[in-house]
N, C-alpha and C positions, 0 to 999 in steps of 0.2 A: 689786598696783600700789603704787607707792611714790611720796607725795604730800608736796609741801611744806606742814607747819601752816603757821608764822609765815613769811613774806614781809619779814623786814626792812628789806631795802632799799626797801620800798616806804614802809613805816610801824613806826616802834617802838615804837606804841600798843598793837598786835595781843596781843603777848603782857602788856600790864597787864590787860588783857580778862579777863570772867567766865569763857571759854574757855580761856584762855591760861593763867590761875592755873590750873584742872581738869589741864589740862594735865601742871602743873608738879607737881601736888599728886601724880597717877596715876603720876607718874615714880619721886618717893619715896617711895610709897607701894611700887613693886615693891620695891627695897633694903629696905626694913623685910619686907616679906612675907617673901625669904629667908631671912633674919636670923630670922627668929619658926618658920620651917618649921625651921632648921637645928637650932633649939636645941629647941624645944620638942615637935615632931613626929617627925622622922624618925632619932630617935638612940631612940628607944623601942623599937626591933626589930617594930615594923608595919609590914608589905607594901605598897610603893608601892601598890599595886593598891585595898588597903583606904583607903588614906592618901583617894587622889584620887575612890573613888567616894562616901567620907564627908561629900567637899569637894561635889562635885556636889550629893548628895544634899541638904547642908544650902542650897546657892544656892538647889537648887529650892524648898525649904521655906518659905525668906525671899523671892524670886518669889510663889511664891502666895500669903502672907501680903498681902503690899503689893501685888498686881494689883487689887483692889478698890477699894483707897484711888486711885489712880493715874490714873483714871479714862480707862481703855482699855475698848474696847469687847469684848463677846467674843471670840473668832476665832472662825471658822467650820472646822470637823474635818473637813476630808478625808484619806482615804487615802493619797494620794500625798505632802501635806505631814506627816502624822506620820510616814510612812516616809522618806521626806528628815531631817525635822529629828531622829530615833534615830541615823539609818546617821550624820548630821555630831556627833552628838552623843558618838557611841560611837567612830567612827575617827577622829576629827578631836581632838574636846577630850580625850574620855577618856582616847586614847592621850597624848596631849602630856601631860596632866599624870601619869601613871605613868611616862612615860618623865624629867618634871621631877622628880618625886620621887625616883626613881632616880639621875638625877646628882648630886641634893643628898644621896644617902643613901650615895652610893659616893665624889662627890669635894668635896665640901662646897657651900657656898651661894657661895661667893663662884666657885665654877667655872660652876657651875649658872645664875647669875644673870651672869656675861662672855656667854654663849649669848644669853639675849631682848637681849642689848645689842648683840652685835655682828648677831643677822640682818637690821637696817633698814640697816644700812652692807653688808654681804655682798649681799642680795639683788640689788640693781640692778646690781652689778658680774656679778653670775651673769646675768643677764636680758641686761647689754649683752654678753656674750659669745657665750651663745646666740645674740643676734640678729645678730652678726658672723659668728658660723660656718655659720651656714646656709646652705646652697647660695644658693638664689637671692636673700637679702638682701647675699651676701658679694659675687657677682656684681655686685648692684646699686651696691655702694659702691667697687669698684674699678672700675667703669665709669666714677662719677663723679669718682674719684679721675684716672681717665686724661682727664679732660675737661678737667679744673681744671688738667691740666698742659699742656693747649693742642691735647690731640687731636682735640678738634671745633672748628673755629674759625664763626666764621657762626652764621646762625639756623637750628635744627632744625625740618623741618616743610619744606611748600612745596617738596616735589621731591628735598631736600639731602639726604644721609647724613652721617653722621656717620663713617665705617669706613671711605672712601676713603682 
């Protein structure tokens, strides 16, 4: 789902916010990350595969370093939530980032990095098409469409049809 952060037209404060900097800060900090993966990582002839589980491997290190200090409560280990959080851990992130490393190591950083930029602009245009061509959402909207053009005149409900 695709959320608006800052709300401008409501207020231009939002983004001077402690939020709003993080924001902005998380933004360039991706450009710089490519930039550092392009040159320093992935021109060395290591295996995306080695690259990103080195990557994981050290998040988790520095995670449980600072979990104590952070003052989080323990989590409680079930079954079903460490099998959840492996199966998202391994197809979800692992893959993305060997498949990141990959584009950076085949067409450079600056290809690699138009990709995390352009899917918050793609997605929703992918989602509004879906939800166009769907049978019965598509139905629904050119139904309305023939309404607004004057095919139902009167109030619906109360006896009336609409289809006469």
């Amino acid at each position: 789902m695709t959320r608006v952060i800052f709300s401008l037209w409501e207020s231009a404060a939002e983004i001077a916010s402690w939020g709003g900097l993080a924001c902005l800060a998380a933004s360039a900090s991706y450009g710089l990350s490519y930039v550092y993966m392009g040159r320093y990582l992935t021109g060395r002839g290591i295996s995306p595969v080695v690259l990103s589980a080195s990557q994981l491997d050290a998040a988790t290190v520095l995670l449980a370093l600072a979990m104590p200090f952070a003052g989080l409560d323990a989590p409680e280990w079930r079954w079903d939530a460490v099998g959840s959080l492996l199966v998202l851990g391994a197809l979800g992130t692992g893959i993305a980032y060997v498949l990141n490393y990959r584009i950076i190591q085949d067409e450079g950083p600056t290809a690699a990095s138009v990709v995390t930029y352009l899917l918050p602009i793609v997605a929703p245009m992918i989602k509004a098409l879906a939800w166009w061509f769907t049978p019965g959402r598509g139905l629904f909207r050119v139904r309305g469409w023939w309404w607004s053009l004057g095919g139902c005149s009167g109030a619906v409900g109360a006896g009336r049809r609409c289809l006469d």
